[in-house]
DRENDO-1510 file (C-alpha; in Angstrom, 1 decimal, always signed):
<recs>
REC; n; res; u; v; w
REC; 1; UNK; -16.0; -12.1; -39.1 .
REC; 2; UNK; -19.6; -13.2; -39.0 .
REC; 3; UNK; -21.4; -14.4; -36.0 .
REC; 4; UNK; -21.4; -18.0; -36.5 .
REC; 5; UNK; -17.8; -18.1; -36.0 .
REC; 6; UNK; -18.0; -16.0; -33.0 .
REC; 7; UNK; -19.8; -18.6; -31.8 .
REC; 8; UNK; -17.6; -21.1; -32.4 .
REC; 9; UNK; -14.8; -19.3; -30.4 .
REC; 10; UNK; -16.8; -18.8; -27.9 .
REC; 11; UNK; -16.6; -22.5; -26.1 .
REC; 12; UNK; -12.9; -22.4; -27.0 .
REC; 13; UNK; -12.0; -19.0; -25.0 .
REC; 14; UNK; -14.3; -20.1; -21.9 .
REC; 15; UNK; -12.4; -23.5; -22.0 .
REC; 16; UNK; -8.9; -22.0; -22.0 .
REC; 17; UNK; -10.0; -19.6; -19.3 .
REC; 18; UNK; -11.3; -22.6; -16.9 .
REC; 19; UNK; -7.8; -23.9; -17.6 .
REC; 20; UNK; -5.9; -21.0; -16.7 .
REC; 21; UNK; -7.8; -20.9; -13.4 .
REC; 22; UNK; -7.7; -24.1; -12.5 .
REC; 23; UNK; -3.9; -24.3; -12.8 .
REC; 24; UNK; -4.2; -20.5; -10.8 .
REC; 25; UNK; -6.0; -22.2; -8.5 .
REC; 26; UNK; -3.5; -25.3; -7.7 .
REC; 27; UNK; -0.5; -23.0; -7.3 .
REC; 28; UNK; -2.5; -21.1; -4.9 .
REC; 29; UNK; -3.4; -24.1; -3.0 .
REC; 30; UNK; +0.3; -25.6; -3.0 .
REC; 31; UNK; +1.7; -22.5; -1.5 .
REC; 32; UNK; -0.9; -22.2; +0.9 .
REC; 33; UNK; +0.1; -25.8; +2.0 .
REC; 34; UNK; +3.7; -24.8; +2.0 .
REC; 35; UNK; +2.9; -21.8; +4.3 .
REC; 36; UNK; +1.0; -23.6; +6.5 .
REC; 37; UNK; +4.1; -26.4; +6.7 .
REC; 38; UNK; +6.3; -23.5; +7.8 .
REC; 39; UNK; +3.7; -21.8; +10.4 .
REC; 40; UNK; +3.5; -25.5; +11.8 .
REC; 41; UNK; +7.4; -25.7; +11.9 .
REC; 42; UNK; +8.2; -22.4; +13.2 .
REC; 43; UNK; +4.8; -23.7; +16.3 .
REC; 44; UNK; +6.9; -26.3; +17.1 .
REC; 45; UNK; +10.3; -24.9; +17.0 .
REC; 46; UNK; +8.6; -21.4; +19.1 .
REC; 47; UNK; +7.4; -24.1; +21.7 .
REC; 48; UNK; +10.7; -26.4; +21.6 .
REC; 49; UNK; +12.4; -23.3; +22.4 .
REC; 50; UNK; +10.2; -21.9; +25.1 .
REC; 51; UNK; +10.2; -25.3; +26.5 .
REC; 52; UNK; +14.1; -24.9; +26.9 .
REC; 53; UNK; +14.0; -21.3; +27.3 .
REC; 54; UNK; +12.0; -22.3; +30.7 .
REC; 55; UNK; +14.1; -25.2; +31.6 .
REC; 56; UNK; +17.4; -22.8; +31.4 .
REC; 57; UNK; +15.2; -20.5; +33.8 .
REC; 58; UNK; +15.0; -22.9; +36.2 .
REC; 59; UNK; +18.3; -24.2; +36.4 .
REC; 60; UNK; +19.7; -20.7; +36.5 .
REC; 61; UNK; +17.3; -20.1; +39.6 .
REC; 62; UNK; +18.7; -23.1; +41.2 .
REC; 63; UNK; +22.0; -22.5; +40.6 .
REC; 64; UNK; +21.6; -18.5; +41.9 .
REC; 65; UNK; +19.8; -20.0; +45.0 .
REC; 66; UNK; +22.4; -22.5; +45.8 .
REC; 67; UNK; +25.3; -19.8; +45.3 .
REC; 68; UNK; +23.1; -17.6; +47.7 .
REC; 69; UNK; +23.0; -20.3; +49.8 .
REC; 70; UNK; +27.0; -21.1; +49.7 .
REC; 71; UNK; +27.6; -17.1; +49.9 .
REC; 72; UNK; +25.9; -17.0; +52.9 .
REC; 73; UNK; +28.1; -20.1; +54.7 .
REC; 74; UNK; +30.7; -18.4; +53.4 .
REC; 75; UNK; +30.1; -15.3; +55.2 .
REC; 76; UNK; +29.0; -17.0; +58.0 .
REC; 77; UNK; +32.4; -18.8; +58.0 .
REC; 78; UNK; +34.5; -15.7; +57.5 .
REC; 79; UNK; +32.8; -13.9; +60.5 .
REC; 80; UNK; +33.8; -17.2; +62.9 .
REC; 81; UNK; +37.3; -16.9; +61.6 .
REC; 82; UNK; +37.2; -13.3; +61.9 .
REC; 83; UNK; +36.2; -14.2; +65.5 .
REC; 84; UNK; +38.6; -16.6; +66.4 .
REC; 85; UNK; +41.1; -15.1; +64.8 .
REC; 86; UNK; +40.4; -11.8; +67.1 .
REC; 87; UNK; +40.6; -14.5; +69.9 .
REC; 88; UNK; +43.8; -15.9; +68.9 .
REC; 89; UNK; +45.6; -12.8; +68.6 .
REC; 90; UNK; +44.4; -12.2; +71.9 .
REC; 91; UNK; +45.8; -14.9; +73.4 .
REC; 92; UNK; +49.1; -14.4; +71.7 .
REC; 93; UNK; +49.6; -11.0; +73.5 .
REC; 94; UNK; +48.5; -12.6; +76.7 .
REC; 95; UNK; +51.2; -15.6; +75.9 .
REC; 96; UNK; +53.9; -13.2; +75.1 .
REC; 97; UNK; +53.1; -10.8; +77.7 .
REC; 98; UNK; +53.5; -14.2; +80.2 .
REC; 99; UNK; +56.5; -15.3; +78.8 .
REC; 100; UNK; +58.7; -12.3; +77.1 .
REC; 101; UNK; +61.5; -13.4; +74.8 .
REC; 102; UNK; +64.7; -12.7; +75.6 .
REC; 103; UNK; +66.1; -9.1; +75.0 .
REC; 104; UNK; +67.8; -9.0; +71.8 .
REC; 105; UNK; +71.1; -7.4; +73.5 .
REC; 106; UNK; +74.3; -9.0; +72.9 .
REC; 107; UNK; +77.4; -8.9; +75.6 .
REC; 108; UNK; +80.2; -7.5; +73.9 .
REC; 109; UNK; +82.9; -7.6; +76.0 .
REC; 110; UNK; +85.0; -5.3; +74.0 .
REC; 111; UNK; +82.3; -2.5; +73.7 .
REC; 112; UNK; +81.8; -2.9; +78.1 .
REC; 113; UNK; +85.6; -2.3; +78.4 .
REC; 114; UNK; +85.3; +0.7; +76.3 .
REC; 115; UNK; +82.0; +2.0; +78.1 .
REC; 116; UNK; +84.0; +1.5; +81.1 .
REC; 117; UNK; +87.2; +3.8; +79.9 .
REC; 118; UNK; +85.1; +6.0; +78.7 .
REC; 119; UNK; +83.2; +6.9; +82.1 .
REC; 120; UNK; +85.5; +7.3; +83.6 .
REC; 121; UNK; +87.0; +10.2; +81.0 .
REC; 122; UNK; +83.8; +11.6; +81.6 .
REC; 123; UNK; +83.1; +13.9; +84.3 .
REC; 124; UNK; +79.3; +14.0; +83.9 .
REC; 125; UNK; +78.4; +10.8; +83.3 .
REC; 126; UNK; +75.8; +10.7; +85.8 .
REC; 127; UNK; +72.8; +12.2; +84.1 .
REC; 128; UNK; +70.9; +15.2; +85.9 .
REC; 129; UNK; +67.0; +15.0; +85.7 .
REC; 130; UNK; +65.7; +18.0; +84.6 .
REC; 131; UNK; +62.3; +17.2; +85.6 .
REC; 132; UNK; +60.8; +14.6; +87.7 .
REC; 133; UNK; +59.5; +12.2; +85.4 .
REC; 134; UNK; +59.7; +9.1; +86.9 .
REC; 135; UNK; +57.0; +7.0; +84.2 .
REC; 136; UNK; +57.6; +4.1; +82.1 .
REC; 137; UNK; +55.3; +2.0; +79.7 .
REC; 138; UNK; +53.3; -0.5; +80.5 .
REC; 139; UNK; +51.8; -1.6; +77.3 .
REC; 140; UNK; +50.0; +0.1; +74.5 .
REC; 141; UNK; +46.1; +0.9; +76.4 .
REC; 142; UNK; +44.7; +1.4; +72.5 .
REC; 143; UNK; +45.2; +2.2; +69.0 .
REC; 144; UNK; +43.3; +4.4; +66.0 .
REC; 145; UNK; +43.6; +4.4; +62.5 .
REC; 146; UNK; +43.5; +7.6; +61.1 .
REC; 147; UNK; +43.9; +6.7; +57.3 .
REC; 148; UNK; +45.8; +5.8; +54.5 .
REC; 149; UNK; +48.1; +8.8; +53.3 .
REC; 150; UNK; +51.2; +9.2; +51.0 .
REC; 151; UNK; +53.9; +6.7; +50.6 .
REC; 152; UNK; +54.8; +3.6; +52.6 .
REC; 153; UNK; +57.1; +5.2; +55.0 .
REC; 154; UNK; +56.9; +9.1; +56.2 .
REC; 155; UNK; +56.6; +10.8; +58.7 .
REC; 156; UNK; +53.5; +12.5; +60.3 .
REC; 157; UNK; +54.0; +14.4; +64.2 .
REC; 158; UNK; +52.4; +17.4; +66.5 .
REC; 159; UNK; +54.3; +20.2; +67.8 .
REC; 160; UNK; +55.8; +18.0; +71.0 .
REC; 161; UNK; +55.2; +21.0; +72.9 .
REC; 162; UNK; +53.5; +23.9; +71.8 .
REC; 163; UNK; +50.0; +23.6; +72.0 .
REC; 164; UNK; +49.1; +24.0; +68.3 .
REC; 165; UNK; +46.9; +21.4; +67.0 .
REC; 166; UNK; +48.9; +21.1; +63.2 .
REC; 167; UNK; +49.6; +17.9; +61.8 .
REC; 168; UNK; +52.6; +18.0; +60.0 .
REC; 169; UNK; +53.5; +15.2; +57.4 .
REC; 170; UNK; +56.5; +14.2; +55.8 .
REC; 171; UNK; +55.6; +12.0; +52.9 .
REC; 172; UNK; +58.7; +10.2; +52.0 .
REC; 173; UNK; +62.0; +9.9; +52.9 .
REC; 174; UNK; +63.2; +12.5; +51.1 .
REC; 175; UNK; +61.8; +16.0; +49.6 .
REC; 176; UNK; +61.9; +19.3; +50.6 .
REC; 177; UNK; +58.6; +20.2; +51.3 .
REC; 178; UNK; +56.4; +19.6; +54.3 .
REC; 179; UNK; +52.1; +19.6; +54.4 .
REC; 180; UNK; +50.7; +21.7; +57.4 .
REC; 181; UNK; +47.2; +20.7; +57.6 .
REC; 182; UNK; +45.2; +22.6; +60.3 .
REC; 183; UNK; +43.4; +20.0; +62.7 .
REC; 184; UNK; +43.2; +16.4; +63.2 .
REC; 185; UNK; +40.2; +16.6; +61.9 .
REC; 186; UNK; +40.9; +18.3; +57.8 .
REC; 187; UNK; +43.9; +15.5; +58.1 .
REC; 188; UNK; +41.0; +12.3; +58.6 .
REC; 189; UNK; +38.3; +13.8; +56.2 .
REC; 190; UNK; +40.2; +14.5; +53.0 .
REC; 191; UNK; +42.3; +12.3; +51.6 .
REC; 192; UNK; +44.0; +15.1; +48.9 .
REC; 193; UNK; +46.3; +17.7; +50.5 .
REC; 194; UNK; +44.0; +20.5; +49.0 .
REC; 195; UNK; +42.7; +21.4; +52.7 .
REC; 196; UNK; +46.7; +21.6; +53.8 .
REC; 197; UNK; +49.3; +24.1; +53.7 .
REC; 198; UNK; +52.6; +23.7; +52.2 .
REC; 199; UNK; +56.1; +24.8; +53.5 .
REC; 200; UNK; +59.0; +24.4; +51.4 .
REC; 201; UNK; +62.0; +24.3; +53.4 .
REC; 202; UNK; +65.6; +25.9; +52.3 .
REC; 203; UNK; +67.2; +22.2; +52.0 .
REC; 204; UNK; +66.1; +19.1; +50.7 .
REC; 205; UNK; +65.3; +16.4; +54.3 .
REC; 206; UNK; +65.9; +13.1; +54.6 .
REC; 207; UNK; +64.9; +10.2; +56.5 .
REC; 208; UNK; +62.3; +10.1; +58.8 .
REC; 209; UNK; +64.0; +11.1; +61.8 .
REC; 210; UNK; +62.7; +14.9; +62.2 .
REC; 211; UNK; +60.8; +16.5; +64.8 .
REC; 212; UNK; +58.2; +20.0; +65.5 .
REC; 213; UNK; +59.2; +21.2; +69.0 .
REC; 214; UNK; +58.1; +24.6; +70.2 .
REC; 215; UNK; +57.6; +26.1; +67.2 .
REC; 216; UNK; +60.6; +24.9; +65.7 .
REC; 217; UNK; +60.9; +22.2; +63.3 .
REC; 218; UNK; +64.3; +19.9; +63.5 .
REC; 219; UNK; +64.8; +18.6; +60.3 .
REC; 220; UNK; +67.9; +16.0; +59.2 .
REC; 221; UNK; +69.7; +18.3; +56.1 .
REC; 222; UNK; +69.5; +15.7; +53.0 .
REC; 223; UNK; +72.8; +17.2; +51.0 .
REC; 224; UNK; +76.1; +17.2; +52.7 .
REC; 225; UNK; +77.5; +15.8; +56.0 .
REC; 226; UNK; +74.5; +14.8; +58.3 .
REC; 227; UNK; +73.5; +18.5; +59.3 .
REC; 228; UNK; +70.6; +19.3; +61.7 .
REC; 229; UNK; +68.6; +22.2; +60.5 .
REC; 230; UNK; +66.4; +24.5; +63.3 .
REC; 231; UNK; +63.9; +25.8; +61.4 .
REC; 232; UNK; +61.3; +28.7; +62.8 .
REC; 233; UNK; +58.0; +27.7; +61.5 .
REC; 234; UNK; +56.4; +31.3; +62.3 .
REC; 235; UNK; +58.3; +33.1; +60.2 .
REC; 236; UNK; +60.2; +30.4; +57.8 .
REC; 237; UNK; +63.6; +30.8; +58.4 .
REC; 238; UNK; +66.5; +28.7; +59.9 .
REC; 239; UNK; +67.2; +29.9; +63.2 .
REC; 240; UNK; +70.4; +27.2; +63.8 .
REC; 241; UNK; +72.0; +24.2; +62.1 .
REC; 242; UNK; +74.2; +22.3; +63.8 .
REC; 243; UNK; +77.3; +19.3; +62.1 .
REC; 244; UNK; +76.9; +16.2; +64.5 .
REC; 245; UNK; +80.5; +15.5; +65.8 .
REC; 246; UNK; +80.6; +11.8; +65.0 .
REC; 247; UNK; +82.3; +10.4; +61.9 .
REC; 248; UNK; +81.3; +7.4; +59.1 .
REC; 249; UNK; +77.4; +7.9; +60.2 .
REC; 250; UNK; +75.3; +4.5; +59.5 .
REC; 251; UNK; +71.9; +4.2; +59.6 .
REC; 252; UNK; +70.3; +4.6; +63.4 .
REC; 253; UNK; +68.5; +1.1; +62.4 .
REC; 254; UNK; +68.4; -1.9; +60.7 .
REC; 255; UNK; +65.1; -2.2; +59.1 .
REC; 256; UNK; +65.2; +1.6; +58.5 .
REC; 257; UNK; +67.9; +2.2; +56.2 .
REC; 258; UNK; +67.0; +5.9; +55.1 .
REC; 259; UNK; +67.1; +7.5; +58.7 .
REC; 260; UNK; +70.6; +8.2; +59.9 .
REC; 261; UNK; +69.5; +10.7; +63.2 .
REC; 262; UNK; +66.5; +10.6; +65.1 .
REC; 263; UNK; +65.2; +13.6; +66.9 .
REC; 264; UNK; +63.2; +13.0; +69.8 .
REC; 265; UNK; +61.2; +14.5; +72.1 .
REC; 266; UNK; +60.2; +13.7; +75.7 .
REC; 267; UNK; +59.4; +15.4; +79.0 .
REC; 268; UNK; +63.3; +15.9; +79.7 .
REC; 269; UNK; +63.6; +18.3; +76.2 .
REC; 270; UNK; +65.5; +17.1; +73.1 .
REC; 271; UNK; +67.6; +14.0; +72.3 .
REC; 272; UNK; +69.0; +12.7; +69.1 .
REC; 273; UNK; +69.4; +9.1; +68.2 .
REC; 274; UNK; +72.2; +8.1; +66.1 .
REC; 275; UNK; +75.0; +5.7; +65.0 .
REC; 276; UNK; +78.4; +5.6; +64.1 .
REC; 277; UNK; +80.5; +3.4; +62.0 .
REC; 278; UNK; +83.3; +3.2; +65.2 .
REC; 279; UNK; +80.4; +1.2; +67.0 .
REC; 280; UNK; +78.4; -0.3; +64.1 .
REC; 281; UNK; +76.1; -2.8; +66.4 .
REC; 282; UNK; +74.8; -0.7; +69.0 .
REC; 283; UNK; +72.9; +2.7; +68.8 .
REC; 284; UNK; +73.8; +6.3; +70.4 .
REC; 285; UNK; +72.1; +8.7; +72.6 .
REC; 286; UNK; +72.7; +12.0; +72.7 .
REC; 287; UNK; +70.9; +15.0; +75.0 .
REC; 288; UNK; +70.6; +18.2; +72.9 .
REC; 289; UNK; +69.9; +21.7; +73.8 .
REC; 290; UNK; +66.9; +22.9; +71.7 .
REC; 291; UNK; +68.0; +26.6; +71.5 .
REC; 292; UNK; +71.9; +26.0; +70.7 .
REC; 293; UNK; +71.7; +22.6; +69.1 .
REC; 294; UNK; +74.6; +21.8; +71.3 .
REC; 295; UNK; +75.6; +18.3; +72.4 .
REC; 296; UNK; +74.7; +18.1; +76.4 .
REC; 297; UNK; +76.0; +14.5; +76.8 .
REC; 298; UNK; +75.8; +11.6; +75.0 .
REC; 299; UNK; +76.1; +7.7; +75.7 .
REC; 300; UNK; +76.8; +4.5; +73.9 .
REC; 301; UNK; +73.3; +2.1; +74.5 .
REC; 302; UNK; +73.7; -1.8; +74.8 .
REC; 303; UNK; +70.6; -1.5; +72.2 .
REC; 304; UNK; +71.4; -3.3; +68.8 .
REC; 305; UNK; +70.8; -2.0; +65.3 .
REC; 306; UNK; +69.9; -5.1; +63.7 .
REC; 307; UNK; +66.5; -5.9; +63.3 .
REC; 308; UNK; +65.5; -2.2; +64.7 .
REC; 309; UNK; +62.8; -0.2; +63.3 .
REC; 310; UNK; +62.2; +3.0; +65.0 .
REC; 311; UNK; +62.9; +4.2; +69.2 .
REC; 312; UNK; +61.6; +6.7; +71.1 .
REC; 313; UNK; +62.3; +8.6; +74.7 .
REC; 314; UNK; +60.2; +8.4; +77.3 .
REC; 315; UNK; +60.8; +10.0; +80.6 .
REC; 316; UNK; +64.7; +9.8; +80.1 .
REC; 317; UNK; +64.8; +6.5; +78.3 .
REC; 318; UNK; +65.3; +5.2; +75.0 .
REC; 319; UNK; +63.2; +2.5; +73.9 .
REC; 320; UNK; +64.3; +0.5; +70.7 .
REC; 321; UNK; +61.1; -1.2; +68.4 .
REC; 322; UNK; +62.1; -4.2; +66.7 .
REC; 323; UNK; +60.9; -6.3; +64.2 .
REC; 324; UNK; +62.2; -8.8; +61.4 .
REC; 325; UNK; +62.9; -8.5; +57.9 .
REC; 326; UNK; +59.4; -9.9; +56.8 .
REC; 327; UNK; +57.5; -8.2; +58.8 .
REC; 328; UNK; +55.6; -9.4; +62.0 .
REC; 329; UNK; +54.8; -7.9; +65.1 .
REC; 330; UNK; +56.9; -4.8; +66.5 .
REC; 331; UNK; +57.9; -4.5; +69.6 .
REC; 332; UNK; +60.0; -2.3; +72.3 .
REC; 333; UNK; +62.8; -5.1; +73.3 .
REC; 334; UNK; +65.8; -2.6; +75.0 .
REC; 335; UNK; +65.2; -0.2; +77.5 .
REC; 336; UNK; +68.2; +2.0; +78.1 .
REC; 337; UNK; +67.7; +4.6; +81.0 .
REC; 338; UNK; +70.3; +7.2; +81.2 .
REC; 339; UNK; +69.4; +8.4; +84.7 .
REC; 340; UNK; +69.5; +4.9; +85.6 .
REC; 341; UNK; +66.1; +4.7; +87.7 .
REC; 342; UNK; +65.3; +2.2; +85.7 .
REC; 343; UNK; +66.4; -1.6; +85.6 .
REC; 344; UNK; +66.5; -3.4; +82.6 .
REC; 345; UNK; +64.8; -6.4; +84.1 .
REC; 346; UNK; +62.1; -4.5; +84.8 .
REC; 347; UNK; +61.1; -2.7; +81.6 .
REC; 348; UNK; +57.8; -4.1; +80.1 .
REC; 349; UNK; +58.4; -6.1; +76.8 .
REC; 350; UNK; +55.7; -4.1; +75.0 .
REC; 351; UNK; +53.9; -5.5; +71.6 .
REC; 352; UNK; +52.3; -3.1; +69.4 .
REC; 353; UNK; +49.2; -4.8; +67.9 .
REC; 354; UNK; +49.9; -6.0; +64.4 .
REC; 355; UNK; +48.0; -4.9; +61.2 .
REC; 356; UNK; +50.2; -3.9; +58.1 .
REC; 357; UNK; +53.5; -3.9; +57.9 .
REC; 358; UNK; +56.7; -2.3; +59.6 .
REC; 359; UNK; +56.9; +1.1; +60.9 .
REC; 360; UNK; +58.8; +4.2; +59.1 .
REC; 361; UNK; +58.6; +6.0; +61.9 .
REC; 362; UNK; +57.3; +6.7; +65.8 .
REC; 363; UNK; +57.1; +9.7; +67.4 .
REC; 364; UNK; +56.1; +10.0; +71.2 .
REC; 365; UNK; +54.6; +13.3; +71.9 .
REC; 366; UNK; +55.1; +13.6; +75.8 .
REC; 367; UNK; +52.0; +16.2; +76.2 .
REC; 368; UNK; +50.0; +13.3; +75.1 .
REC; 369; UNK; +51.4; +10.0; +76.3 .
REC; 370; UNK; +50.7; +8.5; +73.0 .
REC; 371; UNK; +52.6; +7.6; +69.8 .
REC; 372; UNK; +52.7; +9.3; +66.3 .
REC; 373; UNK; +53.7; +6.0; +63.9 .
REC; 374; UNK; +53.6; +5.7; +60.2 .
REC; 375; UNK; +52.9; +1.8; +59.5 .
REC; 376; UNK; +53.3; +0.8; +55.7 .
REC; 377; UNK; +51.3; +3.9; +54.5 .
REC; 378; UNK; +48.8; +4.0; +57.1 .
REC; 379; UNK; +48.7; +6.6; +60.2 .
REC; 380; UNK; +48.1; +5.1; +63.5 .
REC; 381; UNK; +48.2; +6.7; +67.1 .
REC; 382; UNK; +49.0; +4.4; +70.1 .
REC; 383; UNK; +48.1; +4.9; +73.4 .
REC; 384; UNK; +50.3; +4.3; +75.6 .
REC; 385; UNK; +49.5; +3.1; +79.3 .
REC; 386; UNK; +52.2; +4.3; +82.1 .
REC; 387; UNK; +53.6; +2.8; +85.2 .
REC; 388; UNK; +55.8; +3.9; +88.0 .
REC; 389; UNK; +59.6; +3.0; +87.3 .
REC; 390; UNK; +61.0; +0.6; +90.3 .
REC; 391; UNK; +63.9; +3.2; +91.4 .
REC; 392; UNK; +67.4; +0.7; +91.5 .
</recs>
């Protein structure tokens, strides 16, 4: 090819190569454009958003400030209840303590005729004081909660009188094996039974009724007719079981359908509390002998079943707690005095301060003057305050 030609194609090249970077040149510039469209988009949108971003702030800090706000009247609102409802209760032990309802003891005429024959078959009717005991309760002077243990009903007592400082438990109404924990103190703190002892007894309990008593533990025999077991809790064996002479059992009370014998303790010694199908309304008393498990005496209590939760003995005399089926406050409504140094009339109508339920059980440890009870799972001690029975 010679040179003139080159020169020809020369201008032609150079033109197509303008071209090519002029059209280079607007596609650059359009997407540019179209990047900077996007960047402006994405601005506003990035601002739109912080602008609600910071708008939801705000209204979330008003809302947390007026919940603050309404927590606070809230809590301020609970606390007055709290307070008046303190009050009230208050003034509902004073008003009951004023004006006592009326004891819940029917007359049957046929069961007075029959109490009547039958002291006169008995030669020893008129009960002997062992000791000269001559307290009765006033009303309950305080009450601690210990904690929350085991089942809803049980059974938790000291050694009525030994001087041993054991708690022993009975979770349940019925098992065969009984915790041991050392102090009062390992019972509060831990709330597992790892810091207790166990002792597994020969037969299977029931109820709630039982009861530790110098080193011995009285325990209702599950299996069997209605057997009570004297076991020796030094060395682990039974020292004395004794059949209670009364036939067709029932259960002792109303609200407590899994005890059929109470053992009890007072400053007199050992009594059981008990019924029998002959006299289905009322509840028995019976005076044992803590070595021989034998009978002493035994009596036939105007005290009704229904709508009984648990008794106790106090200085010679049995006092019923009742309640209702939903619970509501307990209370002791039938004094029966067996030395009779007491009048009815004049036994206090005591209310036990209400909190959970109904009680399982409630033992009265006479060293003590206070009360063992087992309220809906938790285990409470009542302190009792004393006064002088008005001799009849």
């Amino acid at each position: 090819m010679g040179p003139w030609r080159c020169l020809i194609l020369l201008p032609l090249l150079a033109g197509a190569l303008r071209a090519q970077q002029q059209q280079f040149m607007e596609y650059v510039e359009r997407r540019l454009t179209l990047l900077e469209e996007r960047i402006s988009q994405w601005h506003d949108q990035s601002s739109r958003y912080s602008t609600e971003l910071r708008d939801f702030k705000n209204q979330v800090l008003g809302m947390l400030e007026t919940a603050e706000k309404e927590r606070e009247a809230m809590r301020s609102e609970a606390e007055s209840v709290a307070v008046r409802m303190d009050r009230l209760e208050r003034e509902v032990d004073y008003l009951e303590t004023q004006n006592p309802a009326p004891p819940c003891v029917e007359v049957d005429e046929t069961l007075m005729e029959k109490q009547v024959a039958t002291a006169k078959q008995r030669k020893n009717e008129k009960y002997t004081k062992l000791t000269d005991c001559s307290d009765t309760i006033a009303s309950v002077r305080a009450m601690k909660i210990l904690k929350r243990f085991g089942s809803t009903s049980g059974l938790w007592t000291k050694d009525a009188a030994g001087n041993s400082e054991k708690i022993y438990v009975f979770d349940g109404t019925a098992n065969d094996t009984v915790y041991v924990f050392p102090r009062m103190r390992e019972f509060t703190l831990f709330s597992a039974t790892r810091k207790a002892s166990r002792i597994k007894l020969p037969y299977p309990w029931v109820g709630t009724g039982h009861l530790v008593y110098d080193g011995h533990l009285y325990y209702i025999r599950q299996q069997g007719p209605f057997q009570v077991i004297k076991f020796n809790l030094a060395n682990k064996t039974v020292v004395d079981s004794s059949v209670f002479p009364a036939e067709e059992q029932i259960p002792v009370f109303g609200l407590s359908p899994f005890t059929y014998i109470e053992v009890a303790a007072d400053e007199e010694g050992l009594w059981a509390i008990y019924a029998t199908k002959e006299d289905e309304k009322n509840i028995c008393l019976a005076k044992l002998d803590p070595t021989s498990l034998d009978i002493e005496q035994m009596w036939d209590t105007p005290c009704p079943r229904e709508n009984a939760e648990a008794a106790f003995v106090v200085c010679g005399a049995l006092h019923v707690v009742y309640n209702t089926r939903l619970p509501s406050r307990s209370r002791v409504q039938c004094v029966f005095d067996v030395s009779g140094t007491l009048a009815p009339e004049d036994a206090s109508l005591v209310y036990f301060p209400k909190r959970y339920g109904s009680h399982s059980s409630m033992k009265y440890n006479p060293q003590e003057r206070q009360i063992y009870a087992w309220d809906d799972g938790y285990q409470i001690i009542y302190r009792m305050e004393m006064k002088k029975k008005l001799e009849v």
